[in-house]
Phi, psi and omega in degrees: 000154193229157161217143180221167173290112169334336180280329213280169145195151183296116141313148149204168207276136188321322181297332206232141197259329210234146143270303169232153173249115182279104174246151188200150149302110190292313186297312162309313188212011211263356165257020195232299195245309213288297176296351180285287219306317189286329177266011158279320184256023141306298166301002174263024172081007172254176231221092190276091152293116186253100213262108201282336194275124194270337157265095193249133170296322229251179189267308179265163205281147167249162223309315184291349180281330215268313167316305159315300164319302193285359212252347187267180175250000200219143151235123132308101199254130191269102186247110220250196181310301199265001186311299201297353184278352162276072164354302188304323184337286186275006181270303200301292218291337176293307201281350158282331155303333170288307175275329189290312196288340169261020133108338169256023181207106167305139194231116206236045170007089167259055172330112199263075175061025182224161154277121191299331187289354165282336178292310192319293189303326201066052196277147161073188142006291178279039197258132199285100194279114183294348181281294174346294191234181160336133147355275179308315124034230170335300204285314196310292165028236135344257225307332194257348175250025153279291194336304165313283241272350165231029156312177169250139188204195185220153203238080195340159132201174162077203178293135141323280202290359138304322097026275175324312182325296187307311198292311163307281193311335194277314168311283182350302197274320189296332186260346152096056189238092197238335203296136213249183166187123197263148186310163174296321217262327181271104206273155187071350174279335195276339159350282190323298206275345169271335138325276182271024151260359145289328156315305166324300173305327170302080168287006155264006196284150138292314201271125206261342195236143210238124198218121191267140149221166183254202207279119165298074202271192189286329220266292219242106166240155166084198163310351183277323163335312216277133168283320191208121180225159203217116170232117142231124182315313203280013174268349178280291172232104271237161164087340215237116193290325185204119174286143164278140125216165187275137216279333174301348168285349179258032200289001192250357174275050207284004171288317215318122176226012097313121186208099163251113157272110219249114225345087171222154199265117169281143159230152207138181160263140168262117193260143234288143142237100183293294160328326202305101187296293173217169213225130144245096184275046203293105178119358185346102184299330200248172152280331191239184169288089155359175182234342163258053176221117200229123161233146183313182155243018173300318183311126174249334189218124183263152169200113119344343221281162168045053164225202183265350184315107179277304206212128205256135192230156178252156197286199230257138204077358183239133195277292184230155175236358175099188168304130183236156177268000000 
């Protein structure tokens, strides 16, 4: 579950219009599992193309779907019963594949109520009839719904909104959508966030930990200085979604008013940050906000995205957050 600020919203890099794109078979799924999942990730702020027309005339895919693909950095692809029974189906899973193999565009298989080894085999449902369409046809085909289908992918099961949940959390991380932009309404901050979205963006970076400080006095030395701080784990170590530390290491920052976290687990007590305008919290771990997280009313913005959070209460000192999503 993501709660985000109304204000709040995701960098992503200028070339690409979409984080992801969704191809699905409509008649399968598209008023039943295809709309839950597209508004869970609307609501985690990811930036979706959902193709709305349930009736298409023409024999080739048109020019804004081929665009939207190539124009995204992600696919979802839902391969539900009747996919392969489609021509548009199999155009949109060839030109996605197509893009994934020149190295920029993640690709996220979800079997859908199928055995991904009926896909592999062309079993069932997917088995590609030559009389239907073309030769050249048939063989591309095949090839591209074996390719999926020995994709690294996901398999419904268990609760739909868990599921849903996982399939998010799995985009999220994968496309690395960690980069912040601060509200309109939180004044004096965008230095601090442009800092530390350049840091972010360094994939030569070494350093798992990014630490902003002010101005120094007789009252603040050391760690009580720092202002603005950015920990992301997966700079650390790449497959592994959430690293621990312990939260007593940040118990002296009482400047602190940027606090980005990029999966990572506090173990601990959690401790006032008297200052903190706003906290971003990517990979959140727990379900619910501790109760030992203690904040000013200063916090104008929580973010949330891609973590495990069911149910959102604002912590203990804080009156308003603004509208949350």
């Amino acid at each position: 579950m993501a709660s985000t600020s109304s204000s709040m919203a995701f960098s992503r890099p200028n070339q690409t219009r979409f984080d992801v794109f969704l191809s699905f078979r409509g008649e399968d799924t598209r008023h039943s599992f295809t709309d839950h999942l597209y508004a869970a990730l609307k609501r985690a702020a990811i930036h979706t193309f959902r193709d709305n027309d349930e009736i298409r005339r023409g024999r080739d895919l048109e020019p804004e779907i081929v665009k939207a693909i190539e124009n995204s950095r992600a696919s979802i692809v839902i391969v539900s019963e009747n996919y392969a029974k489609s021509r548009w189906c199999l155009q949109e899973l060839s030109l996605i594949l197509e893009q994934n193999r020149k190295g920029n565009h993640f690709v996220l298989p979800v079997f859908y109520k199928v055995d991904p080894s009926d896909v592999r085999n062309q079993r069932q449902s997917f088995a590609i009839e030559g009389s239907k369409w073309t030769e050249v046809n048939v063989s591309k085909w095949k090839s591209a719904l074996r390719e999926v289908a020995n994709l690294s992918g996901m398999v419904a099961s268990g609760p739909e909104t868990h599921f849903i949940a996982n399939v998010v959390d799995t985009v999220h991380y994968e496309l690395d959508l960690k980069l912040i932009s601060t509200p309109t309404h939180l004044t004096g901050m965008e230095t601090r966030a442009e800092d530390i979205n350049s840091w972010l963006k360094d994939e030569h970076s070494n350093t798992n930990v990014l630490a902003i400080c002010g101005m120094g006095d007789e009252d603040y030395v050391g760690s009580e200085t720092i202002e603005g701080l950015a920990v992301d784990m997966r700079k650390l170590k790449k497959g592994t979604k959430a690293l621990a530390i312990n939260a007593d290491s940040l118990a002296k920052m009482h400047r602190l008013k940027l606090l980005q976290l990029n999966y990572v687990k506090l173990s601990g007590y959690y401790k006032n940050f008297p200052e903190l305008r706003w906290l971003c919290w990517h990979g959140f771990h727990l379900k619910t906000i501790p109760s030992s997280l203690l904040m000013s009313n200063f916090l104008v913005a929580i973010d949330m995205t891609g973590g495990n959070m069911e149910k959102f209460e604002p912590p203990l000192g804080v009156k308003n957050c603004g509208r949350l999503h």
